[in-house]
N, C-alpha and C positions, 0 to 999 in steps of 0.2 A: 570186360568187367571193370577195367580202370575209368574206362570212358563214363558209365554208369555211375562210378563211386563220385565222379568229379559232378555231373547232371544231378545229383541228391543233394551233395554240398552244395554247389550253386544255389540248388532252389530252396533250400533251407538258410545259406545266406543270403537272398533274397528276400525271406519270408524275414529272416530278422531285421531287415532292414526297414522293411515296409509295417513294423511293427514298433520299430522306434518313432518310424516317419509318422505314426498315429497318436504315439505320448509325448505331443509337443501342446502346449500355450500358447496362444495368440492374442496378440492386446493390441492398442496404440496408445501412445505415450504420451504423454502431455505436450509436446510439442507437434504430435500427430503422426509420428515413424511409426510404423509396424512392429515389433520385437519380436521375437520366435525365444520359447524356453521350455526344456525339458523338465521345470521349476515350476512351480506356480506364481503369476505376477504377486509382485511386493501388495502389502493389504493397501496400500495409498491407490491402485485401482479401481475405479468403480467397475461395477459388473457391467455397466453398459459398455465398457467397451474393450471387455475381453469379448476377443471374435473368435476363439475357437477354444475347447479344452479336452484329456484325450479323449479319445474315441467319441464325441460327437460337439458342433459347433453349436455354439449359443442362437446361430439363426434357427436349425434343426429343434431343437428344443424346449424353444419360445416363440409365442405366434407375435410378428411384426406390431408393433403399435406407433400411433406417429409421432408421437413425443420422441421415442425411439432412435425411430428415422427420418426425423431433423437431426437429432445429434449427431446421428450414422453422417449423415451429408453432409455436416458441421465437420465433421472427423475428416471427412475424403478428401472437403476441398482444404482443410490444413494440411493433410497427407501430402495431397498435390503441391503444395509451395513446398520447396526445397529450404532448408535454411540456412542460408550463406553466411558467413563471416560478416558480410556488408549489413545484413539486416539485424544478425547476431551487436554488432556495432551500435548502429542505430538504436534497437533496445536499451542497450546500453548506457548510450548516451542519455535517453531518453528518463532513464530512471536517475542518472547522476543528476541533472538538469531538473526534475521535482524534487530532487533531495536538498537541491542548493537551492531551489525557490522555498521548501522549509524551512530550513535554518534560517532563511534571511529574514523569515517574517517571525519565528523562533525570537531572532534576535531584535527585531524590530519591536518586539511585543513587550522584550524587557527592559531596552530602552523607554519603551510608552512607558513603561509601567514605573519604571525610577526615577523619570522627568513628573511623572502624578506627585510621586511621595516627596520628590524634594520642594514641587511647589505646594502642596496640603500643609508641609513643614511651615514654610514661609509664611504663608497666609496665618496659620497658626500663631506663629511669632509674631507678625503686625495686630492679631486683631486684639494677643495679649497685653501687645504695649498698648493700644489705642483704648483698651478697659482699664487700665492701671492710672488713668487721671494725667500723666505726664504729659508737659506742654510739648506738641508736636508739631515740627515745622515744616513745611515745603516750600520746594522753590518754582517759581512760576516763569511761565518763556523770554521773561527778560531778564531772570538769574537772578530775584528779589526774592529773598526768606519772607513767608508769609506763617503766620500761625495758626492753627485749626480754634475755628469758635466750636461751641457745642454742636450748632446743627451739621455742620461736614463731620465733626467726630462721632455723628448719632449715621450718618448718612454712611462713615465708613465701615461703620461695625455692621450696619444692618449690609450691606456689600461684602464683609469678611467671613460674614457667619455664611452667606449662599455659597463661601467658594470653599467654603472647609463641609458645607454639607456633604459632598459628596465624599470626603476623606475620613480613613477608618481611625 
């Protein structure tokens, strides 16, 4: 009789066991691991690649399509690479190394940008002296002050206005 009560229990914890082992989730993860959960995958999931849910599997109760199964084979051979520390690294490094080619050009952009405004300035300031009539002198490659006639002060305004065109 004892023997009997022990063969019922057994097979009744058997039966629950293999009842648990039916309301399990099966996904892969974005990095392509497997998961097992008694849970339902988080919503960040797509449905394509929950591969099981309980009591019957998303292959069972959808017919194959190839869209599908490209991704199914996209998934496996990620599955298949293992992901090591080394390669974990490498990403790594890999995203710091476009972060600091950002910034640089980030910072690059706002240097262009305040070397424009300090020379838009300048040219502003010369083309105001060179309209205000004041006698204007330069020196020429032997170091002799020379004075602007009309046509260089006509020659440099029409040259200060193109350079301030582009200046806001």
């Amino acid at each position: 009789m004892l023997r009997r009560q022990i063969q019922i229990i057994s097979a009744l914890f058997a039966f629950g066991i293999t009842g648990h082992a039916l309301a399990q989730y099966v996904w892969v993860d974005d990095k392509g691991n497997k998961q097992y959960s008694d849970t339902a995958p988080p919503a960040s999931v797509p449905k394509n690649r929950i591969l099981k849910t309980p009591g019957k599997s998303t292959e069972q109760s959808e017919p194959a399509a190839p869209a599908r199964e490209a991704s199914a084979a996209a998934n496996a051979a990620s599955a298949n690479k293992p992901v090591t520390t080394a390669s974990r690294n490498e990403d790594y490094n890999k995203r710091r190394a476009e972060q600091a080619e950002k910034d640089k050009k980030t910072a690059d952009d706002q240097q262009a940008a305040s070397e424009k405004s300090k020379n838009c300035e300048r040219a502003k300031t010369y083309q105001k002296t060179l309209e205000s009539g004041v006698r204007v002198a330069t020196t020429d490659k032997n170091g002799e002050r020379n004075y602007m006639d009309d046509a260089q002060r006509a020659k440099e305004i029409a040259d200060t206005k193109k350079a301030t065109a582009g200046c806001q």
